[in-house]
C-alpha positions in Angstrom: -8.5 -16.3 19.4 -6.2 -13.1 19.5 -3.3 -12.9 16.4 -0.8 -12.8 19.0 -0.8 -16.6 19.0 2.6 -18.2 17.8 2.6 -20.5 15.3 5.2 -23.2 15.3 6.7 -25.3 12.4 5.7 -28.7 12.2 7.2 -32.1 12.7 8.5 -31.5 8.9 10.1 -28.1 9.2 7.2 -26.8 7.7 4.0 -24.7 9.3 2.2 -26.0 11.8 -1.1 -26.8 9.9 -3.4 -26.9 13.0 -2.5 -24.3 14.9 -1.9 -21.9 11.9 -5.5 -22.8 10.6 -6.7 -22.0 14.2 -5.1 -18.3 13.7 -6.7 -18.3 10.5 -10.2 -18.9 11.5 -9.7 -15.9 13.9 -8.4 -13.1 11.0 -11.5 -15.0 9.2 -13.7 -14.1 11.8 -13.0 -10.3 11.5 -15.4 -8.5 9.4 -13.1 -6.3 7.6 -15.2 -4.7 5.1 -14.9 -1.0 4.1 -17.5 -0.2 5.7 -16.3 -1.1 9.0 -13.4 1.2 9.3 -13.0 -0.3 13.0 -12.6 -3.6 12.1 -10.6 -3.2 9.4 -8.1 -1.9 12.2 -8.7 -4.7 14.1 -7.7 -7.1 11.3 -4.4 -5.4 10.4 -4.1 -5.6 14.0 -4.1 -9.0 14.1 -1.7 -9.7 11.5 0.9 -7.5 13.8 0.1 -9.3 16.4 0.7 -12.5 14.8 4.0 -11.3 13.4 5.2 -10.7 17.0 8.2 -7.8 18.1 11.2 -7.6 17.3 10.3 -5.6 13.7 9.8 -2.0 12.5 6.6 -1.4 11.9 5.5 1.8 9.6 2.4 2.4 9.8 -0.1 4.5 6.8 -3.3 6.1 6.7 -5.2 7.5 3.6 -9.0 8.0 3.5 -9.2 6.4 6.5 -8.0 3.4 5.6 -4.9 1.8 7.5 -2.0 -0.3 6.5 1.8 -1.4 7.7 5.1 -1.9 6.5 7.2 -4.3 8.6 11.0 -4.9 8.4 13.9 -5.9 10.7 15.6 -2.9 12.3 17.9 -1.1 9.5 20.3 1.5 10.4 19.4 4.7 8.2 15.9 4.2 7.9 13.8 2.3 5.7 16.0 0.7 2.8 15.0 -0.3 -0.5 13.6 -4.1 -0.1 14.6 -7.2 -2.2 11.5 -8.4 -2.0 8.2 -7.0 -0.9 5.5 -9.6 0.5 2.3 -7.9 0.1 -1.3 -9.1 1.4 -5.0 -7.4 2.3 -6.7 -8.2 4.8 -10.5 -6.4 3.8 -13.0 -8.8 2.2 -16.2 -7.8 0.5 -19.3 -7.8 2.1 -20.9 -10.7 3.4 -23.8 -12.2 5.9 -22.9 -13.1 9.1 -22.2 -16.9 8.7 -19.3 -16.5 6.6 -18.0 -14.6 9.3 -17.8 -17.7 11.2 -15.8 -19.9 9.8 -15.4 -23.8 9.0 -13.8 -26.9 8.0 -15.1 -29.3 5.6 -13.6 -31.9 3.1 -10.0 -30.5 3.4 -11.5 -27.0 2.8 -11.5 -24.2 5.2 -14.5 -22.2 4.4 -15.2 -18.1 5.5 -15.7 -14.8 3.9 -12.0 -14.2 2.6 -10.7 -17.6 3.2 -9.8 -17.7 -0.5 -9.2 -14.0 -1.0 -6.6 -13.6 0.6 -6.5 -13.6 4.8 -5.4 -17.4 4.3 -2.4 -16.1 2.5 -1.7 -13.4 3.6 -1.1 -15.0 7.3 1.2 -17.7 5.3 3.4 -14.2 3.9 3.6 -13.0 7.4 4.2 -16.5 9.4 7.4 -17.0 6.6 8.7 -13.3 7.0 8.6 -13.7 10.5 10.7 -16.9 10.8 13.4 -15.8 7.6 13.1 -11.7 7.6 16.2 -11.5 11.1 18.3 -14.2 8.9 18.4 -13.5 5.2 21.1 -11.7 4.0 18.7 -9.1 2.1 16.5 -6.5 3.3 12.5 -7.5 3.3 9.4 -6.7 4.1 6.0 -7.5 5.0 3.3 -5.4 3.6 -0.5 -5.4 4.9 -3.0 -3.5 3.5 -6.5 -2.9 4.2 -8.2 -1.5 0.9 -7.1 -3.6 -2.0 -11.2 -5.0 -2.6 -11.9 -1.2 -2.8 -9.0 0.0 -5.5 -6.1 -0.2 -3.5 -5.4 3.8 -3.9 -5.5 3.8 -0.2 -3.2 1.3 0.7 -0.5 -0.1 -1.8 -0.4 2.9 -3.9 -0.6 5.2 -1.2 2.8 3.6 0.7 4.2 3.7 -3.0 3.4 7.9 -3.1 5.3 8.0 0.4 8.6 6.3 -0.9 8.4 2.4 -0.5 10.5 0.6 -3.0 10.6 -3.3 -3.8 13.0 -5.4 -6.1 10.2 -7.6 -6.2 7.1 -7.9 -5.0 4.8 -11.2 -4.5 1.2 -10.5 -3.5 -0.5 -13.5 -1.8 -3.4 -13.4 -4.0 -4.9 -17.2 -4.6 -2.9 -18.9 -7.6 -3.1 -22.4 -6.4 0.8 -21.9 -6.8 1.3 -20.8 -10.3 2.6 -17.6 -10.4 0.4 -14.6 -12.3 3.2 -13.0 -14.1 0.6 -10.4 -16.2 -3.4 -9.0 -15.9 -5.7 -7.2 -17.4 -6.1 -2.7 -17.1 -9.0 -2.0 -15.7 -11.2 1.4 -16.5 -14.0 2.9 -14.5 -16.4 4.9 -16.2 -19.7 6.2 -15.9 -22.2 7.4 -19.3 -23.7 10.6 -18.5 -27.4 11.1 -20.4 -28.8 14.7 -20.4 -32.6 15.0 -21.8 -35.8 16.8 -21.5 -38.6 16.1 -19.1 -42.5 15.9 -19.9 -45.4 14.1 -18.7 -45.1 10.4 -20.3 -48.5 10.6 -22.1 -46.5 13.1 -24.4 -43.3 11.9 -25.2 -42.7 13.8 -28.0 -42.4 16.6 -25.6 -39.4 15.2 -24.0 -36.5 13.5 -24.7 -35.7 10.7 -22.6 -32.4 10.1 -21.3 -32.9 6.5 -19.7 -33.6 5.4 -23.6 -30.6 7.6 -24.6 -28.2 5.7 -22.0 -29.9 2.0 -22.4 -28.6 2.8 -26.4 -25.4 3.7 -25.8 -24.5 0.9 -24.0 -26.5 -1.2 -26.2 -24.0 0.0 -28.8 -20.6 -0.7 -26.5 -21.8 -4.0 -25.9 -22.3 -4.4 -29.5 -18.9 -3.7 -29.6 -17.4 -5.5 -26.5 -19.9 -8.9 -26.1 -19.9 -10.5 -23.1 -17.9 -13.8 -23.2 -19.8 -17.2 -23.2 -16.5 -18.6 -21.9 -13.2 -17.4 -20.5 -11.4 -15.2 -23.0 -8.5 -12.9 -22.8 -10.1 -9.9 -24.8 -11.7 -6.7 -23.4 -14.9 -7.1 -21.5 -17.7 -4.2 -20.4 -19.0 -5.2 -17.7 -23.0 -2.8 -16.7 -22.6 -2.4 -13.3 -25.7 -0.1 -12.9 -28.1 1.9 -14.8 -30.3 4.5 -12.8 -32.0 7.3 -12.6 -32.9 9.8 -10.5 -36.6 10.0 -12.0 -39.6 9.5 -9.5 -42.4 9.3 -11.5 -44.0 6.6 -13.5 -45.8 8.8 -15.9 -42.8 11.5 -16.6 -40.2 11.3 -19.1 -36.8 10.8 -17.5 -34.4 13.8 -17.7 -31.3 12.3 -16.6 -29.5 8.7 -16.8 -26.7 7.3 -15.7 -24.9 4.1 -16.7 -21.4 2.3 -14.8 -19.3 1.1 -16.3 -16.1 -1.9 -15.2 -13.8 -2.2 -18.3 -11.2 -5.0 -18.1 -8.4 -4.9 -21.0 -5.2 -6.9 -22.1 -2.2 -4.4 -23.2 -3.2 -6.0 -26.9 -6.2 -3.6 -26.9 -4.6 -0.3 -28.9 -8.4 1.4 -28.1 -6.9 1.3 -24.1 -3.5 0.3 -23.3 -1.0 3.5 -23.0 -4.3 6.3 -23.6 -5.0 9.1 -21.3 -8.6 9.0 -19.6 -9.2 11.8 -22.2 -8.5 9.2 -25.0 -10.7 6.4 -23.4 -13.3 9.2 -22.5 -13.5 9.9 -26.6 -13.1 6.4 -27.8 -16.1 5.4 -25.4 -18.2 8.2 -26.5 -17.9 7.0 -30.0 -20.6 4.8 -29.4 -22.8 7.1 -27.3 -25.9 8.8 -28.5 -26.2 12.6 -29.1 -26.4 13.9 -25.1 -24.6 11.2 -23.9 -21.3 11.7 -22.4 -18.5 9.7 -20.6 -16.3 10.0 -17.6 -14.0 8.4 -16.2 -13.3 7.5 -13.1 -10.1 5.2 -12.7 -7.7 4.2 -15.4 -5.2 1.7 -15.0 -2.9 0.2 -17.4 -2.7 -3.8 -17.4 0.6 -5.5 -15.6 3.0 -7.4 -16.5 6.4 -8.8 -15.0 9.5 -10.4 -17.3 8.9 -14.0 -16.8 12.7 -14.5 -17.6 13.7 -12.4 -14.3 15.8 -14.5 -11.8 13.3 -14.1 -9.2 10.6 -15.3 -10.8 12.1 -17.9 -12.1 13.1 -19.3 -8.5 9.2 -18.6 -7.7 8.4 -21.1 -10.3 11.1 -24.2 -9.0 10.3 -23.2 -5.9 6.7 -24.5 -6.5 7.9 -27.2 -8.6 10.1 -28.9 -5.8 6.5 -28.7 -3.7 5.0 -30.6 -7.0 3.0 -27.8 -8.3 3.3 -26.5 -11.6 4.4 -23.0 -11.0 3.0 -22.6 -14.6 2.3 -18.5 -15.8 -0.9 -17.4 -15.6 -2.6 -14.0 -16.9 -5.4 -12.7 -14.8 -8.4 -11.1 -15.8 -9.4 -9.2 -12.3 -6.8 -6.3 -11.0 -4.9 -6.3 -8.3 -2.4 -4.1 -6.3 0.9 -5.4 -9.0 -0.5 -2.6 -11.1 0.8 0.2 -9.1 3.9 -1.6 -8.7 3.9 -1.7 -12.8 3.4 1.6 -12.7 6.5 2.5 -10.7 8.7 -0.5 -12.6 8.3 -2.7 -10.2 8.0 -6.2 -11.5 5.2 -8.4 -9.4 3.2 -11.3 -9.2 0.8 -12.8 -7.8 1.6 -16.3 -6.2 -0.8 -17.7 -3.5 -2.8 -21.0 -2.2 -5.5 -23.0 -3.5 -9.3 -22.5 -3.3 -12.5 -21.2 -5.0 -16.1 -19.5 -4.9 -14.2 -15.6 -4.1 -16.6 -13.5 -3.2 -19.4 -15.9 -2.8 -21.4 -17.6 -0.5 -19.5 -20.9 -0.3 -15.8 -19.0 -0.8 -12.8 -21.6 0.7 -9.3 -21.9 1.1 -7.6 -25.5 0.2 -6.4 -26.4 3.5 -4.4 -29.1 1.2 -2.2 -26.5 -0.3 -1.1 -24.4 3.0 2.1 -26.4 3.9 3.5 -26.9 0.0 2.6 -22.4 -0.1 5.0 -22.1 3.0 7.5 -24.3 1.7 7.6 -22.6 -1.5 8.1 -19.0 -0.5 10.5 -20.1 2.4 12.8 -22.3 -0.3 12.1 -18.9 -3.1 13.4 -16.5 0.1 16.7 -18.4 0.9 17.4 -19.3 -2.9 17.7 -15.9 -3.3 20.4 -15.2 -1.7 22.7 -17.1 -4.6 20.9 -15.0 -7.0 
């Protein structure tokens, strides 16, 4: 099924559950990991499609990856939006089966059902009906590197000029609205030793050992969580080596680090990656030393701003709770923090992201497009 398929409304005014979850099942069926640079094009393309003419499109590129900025026609170029609608469209790697998608029990399963092509078809099927008649500017932004970083895509377009009131990003909420989440760092522990032949270690100095301690020591530090908790978490990502030999004494270790942290922490929130380089090597042995990769500050939006306010009745009047939530994973509304930008994330229902039985809540499709089509038009009185 091609995403230039029109989607009606239903009997109700609202979408058109059956033939929306038909287009759905298509972008679904796009393998859109990073790795596949072609059909990462192919899924963006879709979305277009979907959206139909009658719209500028702007189109990006940055280390290879693509993304679009859609609006109505402006005189004078691009304006600064009211509101931003941002999805992605790239998944994480999966086997082929969750590539082809399916229905079950009220749930639509697929790789990225949940996270977020289900969504972000809902942001573009309600910009195209509302974007020609609300008395705002708005756009539609699609993306094509958020599961990677999002440097590429959302923060890229925000280096070239694009500006946002406010920004929703489809990610799944089950229709509360994530109003704040966690920094995230990425680092690596860098262990320097001394070779020998294993049978005489005292001739060497190993640097796997020297690593494995360190982190032993940072996870002293930072446990990981029986439970959910909203406190800062280490996640070991890797620890390797480049040693070949069973009987020599490893030279050289490496450890990777994922770092998740509320703006409570003082140890990350508002330091340089100099200062989180020296706070993390406080726990390192002798020869060990840190780098970092990415630092990102936690988000946060003013949960008394109009806007999101008219988020939350908006999904109250669908009988959702709109309740706040804080999110542990990172998401694209950092970069828009970083430019003060407030945004949140506000998106359908569903589970199992990024595993093998990941599903949308087919249940919670219609009340999502109500929601942000009543949030768009309240606006305009605000």
């Amino acid at each position: 099924m091609s995403g230039g398929v029109a989607v009606g409304e239903g009997h109700d005014g609202g979408v058109d559950v059956e033939a929306f979850l038909e287009a759905a099942e298509g972008l679904i069926a796009v393998p859109s990991t990073a790795d596949r640079p072609r059909e990462l094009e192919r899924a963006l393309e879709f979305v277009l499609d979907f959206v139909g003419p009658g719209f500028t499109v702007e189109r990006f590129e940055s280390g290879g990856k693509p993304s679009a900025l859609v609006y109505p026609p402006v005189a004078g170029g691009r304006p600064e939006f009211r509101v931003i609608l941002n999805g992605h469209v790239d998944v994480v790697p999966a086997p082929p089966e969750q590539f082809r998608p399916r229905r079950a029990g009220g749930r639509l399963y697929g790789r990225g059902a949940q996270d977020m092509k289900v969504s972000a078809l809902v942001l573009a099927q309600v910009f195209r009906e509302l974007a020609h008649g609300l008395p705002y500017p708005i756009a539609l932004q699609v993306v094509t590197d958020e599961e990677v970083g999002g440097r590429d895509g959302t923060a890229h377009q925000l280096r070239q000029g694009v500006r946002g009131g406010f920004v929703v990003i489809g990610e799944y909420s089950g229709l509360r609205v994530v109003h704040e989440s966690k920094g995230i760092v990425v680092a690596r522990m860098l262990a320097l030793g001394r070779g020998a032949h294993s049978a005489y270690q005292w001739n060497g100095d190993n640097a796997l050992v020297k690593v494995m301690r360190s982190v032993d020591r940072l996870l002293a530090a930072y446990p990981i969580p029986d439970g959910e908790q909203w406190r800062t978490t280490v996640n070991v990502a890797r620890i390797d080596t480049p040693n070949q030999a069973f009987n020599q004494v490893p030279a050289e270790a490496e450890a990777w680090l994922d770092i998740r942290f509320p703006p409570e922490d003082p140890d990350f929130t508002g330091r340089s990656a100099e200062e989180i380089a020296a706070h993390l090597e406080g726990f390192c042995e002798p020869g060990v030393s840190v780098t970092i990769d990415n630092a990102d500050p936690p988000h946060r939006a003013d949960p008394g701003r109009a806007e999101l306010l008219a988020l939350q009745r908006a999904a109250r009047e669908q009988g959702y709770s709109g309740d706040l939530l804080r999110k542990h994973g990172a998401a694209d509304a950092r970069f828009y923090y970083q430019h003060g930008i407030d945004a949140v994330i506000f998106g359908i229902g569903g589970d199992g992201l990024h595993g093998p039985d990941e599903y949308a809540d087919i249940a919670t499709i219609a009340p999502y497009h109500r929601a942000l089509t009543r949030f768009l038009r309240d606006l305009a009185a605000i």
